[in-house]
N, C-alpha and C positions, 0 to 999 in steps of 0.2 A: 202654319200657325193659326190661322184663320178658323180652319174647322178643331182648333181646341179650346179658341175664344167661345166659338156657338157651342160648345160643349159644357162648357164653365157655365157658362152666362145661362143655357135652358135646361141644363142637368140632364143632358139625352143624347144619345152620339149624334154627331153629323153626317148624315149618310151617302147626301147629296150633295153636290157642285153646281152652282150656276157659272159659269166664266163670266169675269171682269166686259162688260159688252155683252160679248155672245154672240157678234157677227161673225161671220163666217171667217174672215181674217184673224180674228181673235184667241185660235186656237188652230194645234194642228197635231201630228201623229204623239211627236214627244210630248206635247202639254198633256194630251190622252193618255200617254203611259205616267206621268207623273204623277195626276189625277186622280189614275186608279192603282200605282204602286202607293199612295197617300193613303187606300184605305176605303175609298168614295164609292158608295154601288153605280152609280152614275154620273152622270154627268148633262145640265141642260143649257142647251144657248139661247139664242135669241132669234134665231134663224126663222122663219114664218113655214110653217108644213105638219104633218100628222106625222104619228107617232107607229109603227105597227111590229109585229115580229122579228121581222127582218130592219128593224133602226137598230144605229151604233148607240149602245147606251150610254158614249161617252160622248159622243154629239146628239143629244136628245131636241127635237125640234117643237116648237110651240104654236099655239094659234089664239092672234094677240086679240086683246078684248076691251073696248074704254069702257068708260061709266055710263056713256051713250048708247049701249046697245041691251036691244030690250028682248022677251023672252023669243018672240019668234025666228031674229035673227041669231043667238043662241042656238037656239034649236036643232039649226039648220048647219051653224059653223060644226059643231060637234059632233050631228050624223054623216053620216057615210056621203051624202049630198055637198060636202066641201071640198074645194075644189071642182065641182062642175057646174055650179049654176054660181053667177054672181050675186055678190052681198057688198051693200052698200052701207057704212057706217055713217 
């Protein structure tokens, strides 16, 4: 019912899922088919990792960003360099 409220409320389908959390506990095969028998092209958690070809698009993983980080560290989180070199917030 949720993704007919965001539909009501911004006049645009909802196409996407964030899970409640988005920890890795927070969801599992069945919520993934509910998800996506709901209609949703995806699906994102909260999980910290990149994103490539081969990701479930119903566990979509993120790379988390505060208001404290400035353009170089940016940068860096974003190119192919995350994940191997350490970044300090």
């Amino acid at each position: 019912r949720s993704g007919q409220i965001v539909e009501q409320q911004l006049g645009t389908p909802a196409k996407y899922f964030c899970y409640p959390n988005g920890e890795i506990d927070d969801f599992n095969e069945d919520i993934k088919k509910l998800v996506k028998d709901a209609g949703y092209q995806c699906a994102l958690t909260t999980v910290t990792g990149r994103v490539d070809l081969n990701s479930d698009l119903f566990a979509l993983n993120r790379i988390p960003f505060t208001e404290h980080v400035n353009l170089p560290v940016f940068a860096v989180t974003v190119s192919a360099l995350f994940g191997n070199i350490p970044i300090w917030y």
